[in-house]
C-alpha positions in Angstrom: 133.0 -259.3 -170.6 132.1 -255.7 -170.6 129.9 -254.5 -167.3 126.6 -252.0 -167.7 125.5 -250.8 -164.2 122.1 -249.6 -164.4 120.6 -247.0 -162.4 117.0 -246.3 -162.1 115.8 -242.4 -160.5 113.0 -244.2 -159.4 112.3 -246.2 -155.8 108.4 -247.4 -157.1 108.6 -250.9 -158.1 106.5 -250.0 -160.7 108.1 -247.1 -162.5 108.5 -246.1 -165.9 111.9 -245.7 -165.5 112.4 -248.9 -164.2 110.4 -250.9 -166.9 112.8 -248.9 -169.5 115.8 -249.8 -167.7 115.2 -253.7 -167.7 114.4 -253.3 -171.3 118.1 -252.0 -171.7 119.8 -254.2 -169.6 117.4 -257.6 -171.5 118.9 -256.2 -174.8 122.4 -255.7 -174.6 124.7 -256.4 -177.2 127.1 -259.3 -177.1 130.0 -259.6 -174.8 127.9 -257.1 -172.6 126.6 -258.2 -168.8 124.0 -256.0 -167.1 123.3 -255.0 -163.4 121.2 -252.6 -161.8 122.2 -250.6 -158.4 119.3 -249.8 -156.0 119.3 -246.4 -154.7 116.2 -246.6 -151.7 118.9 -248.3 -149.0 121.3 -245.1 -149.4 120.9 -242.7 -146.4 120.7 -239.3 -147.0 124.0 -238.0 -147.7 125.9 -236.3 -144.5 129.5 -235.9 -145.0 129.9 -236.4 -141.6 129.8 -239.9 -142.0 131.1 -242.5 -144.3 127.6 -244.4 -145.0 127.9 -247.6 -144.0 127.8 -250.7 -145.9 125.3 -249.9 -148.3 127.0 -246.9 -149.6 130.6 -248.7 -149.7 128.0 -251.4 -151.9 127.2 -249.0 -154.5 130.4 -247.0 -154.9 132.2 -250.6 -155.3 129.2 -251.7 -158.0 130.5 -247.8 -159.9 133.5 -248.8 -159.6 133.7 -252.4 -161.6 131.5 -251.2 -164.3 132.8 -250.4 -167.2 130.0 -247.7 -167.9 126.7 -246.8 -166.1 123.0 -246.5 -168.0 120.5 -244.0 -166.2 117.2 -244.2 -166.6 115.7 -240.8 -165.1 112.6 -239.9 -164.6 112.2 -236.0 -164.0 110.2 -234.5 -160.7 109.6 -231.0 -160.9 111.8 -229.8 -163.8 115.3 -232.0 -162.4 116.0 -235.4 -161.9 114.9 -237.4 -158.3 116.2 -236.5 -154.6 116.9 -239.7 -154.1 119.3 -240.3 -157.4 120.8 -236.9 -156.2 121.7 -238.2 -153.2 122.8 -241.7 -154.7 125.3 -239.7 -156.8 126.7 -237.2 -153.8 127.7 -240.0 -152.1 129.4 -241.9 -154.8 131.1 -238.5 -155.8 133.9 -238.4 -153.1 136.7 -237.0 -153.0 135.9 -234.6 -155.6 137.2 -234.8 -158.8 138.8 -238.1 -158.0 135.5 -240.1 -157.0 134.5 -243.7 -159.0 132.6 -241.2 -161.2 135.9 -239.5 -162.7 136.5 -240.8 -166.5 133.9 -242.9 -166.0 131.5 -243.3 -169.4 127.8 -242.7 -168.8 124.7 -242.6 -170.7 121.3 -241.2 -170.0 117.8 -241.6 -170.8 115.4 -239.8 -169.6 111.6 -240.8 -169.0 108.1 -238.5 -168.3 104.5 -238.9 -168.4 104.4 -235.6 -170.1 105.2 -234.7 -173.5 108.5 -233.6 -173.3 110.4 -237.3 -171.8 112.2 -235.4 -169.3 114.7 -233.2 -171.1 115.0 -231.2 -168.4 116.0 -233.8 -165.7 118.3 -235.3 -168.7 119.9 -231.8 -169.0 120.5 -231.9 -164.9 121.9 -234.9 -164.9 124.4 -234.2 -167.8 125.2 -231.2 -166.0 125.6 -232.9 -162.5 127.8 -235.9 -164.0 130.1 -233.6 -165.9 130.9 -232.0 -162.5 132.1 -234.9 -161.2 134.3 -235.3 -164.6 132.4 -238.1 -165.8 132.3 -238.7 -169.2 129.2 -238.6 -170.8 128.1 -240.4 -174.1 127.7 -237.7 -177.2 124.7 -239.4 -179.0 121.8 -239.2 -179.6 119.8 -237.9 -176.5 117.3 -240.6 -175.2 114.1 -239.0 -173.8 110.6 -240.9 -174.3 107.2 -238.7 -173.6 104.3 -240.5 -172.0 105.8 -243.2 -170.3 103.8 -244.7 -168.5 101.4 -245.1 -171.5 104.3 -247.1 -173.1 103.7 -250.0 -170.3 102.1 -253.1 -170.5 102.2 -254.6 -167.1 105.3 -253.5 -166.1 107.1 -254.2 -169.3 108.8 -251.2 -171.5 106.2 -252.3 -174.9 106.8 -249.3 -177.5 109.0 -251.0 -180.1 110.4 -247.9 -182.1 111.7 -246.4 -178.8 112.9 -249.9 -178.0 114.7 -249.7 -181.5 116.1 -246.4 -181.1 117.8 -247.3 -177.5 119.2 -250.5 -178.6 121.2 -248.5 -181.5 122.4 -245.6 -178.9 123.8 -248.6 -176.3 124.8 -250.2 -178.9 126.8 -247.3 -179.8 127.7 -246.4 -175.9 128.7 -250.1 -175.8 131.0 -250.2 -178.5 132.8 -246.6 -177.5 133.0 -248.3 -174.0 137.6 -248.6 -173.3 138.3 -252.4 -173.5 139.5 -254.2 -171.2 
């Protein structure tokens, strides 16, 4: 069985980018199991210490998937602090954290127009830093978010189309096991 970890930028319950992210993680193709991580119980990052359990948590859940799904939405031009900080702490030893080799994807949310391209463009930037590898199609980014909700659930069907294509795709370029 292949493993998707998903990872949402966002700590409100009610987020866009959540909403998109269970959409993902309802749909996924056969032979592929879905989790999410939560980010909120991470301290801030301080190398000065190791963490605790709830960091040693989340690198683990890394770790035993076989590739990670963001959903990010983008504050002011880049992705969340708090996803920031999720990924500095999963990201040593440099160059040889749980992130090295490991395949990503991205898609990126926004209540404006433009879906978060930015954000998307930081994160592809930060995870290629850490040697991640990240998935070359088709870049996922949907405008208006939060007018794509229906009580919490992710409702626009052509975007719902095009993601389940590009995991689809991510899926099936995944290394078996």
């Amino acid at each position: 069985m292949t493993k998707i970890l998903g990872i949402a930028g966002s700590l409100r319950a009610a987020s866009s980018s959540k909403a998109v992210l269970r959409a993902v993680l309802a749909n996924l193709p056969s032979g592929v199991e879905g989790t999410t991580a939560e980010i909120w119980p991470l301290p801030h990052y301080n190398s000065d210490h190791d963490g605790g359990p709830e960091v040693a948590e989340f690198i683990a859940q890394i770790a035993s998937a076989d590739g990670l799904v963001f959903v990010t939405p983008e504050y002011n031009y880049s992705i969340p602090g708090v996803l920031k900080n999720a990924i500095d702490w999963a990201s040593r030893p440099a160059y040889a954290s749980v992130f090295a080799g490991k395949p990503c994807m991205i898609i990126s949310v926004s209540a404006g127009a433009l879906g978060g391209v930015r954000a998307q463009a930081h994160l592809k930037y930060i995870l290629n830093g850490m040697l991640a590898h990240v998935h070359p199609g088709q870049e996922i980014v949907i405008p208006q978010a939060p007018q794509k909700l229906d009580q919490g659930v992710f409702n626009d069907a052509a975007i719902l189309a095009f993601i389940d294509a590009q995991v689809s795709d991510f899926c099936a370029a995944l290394p078996k096991a």
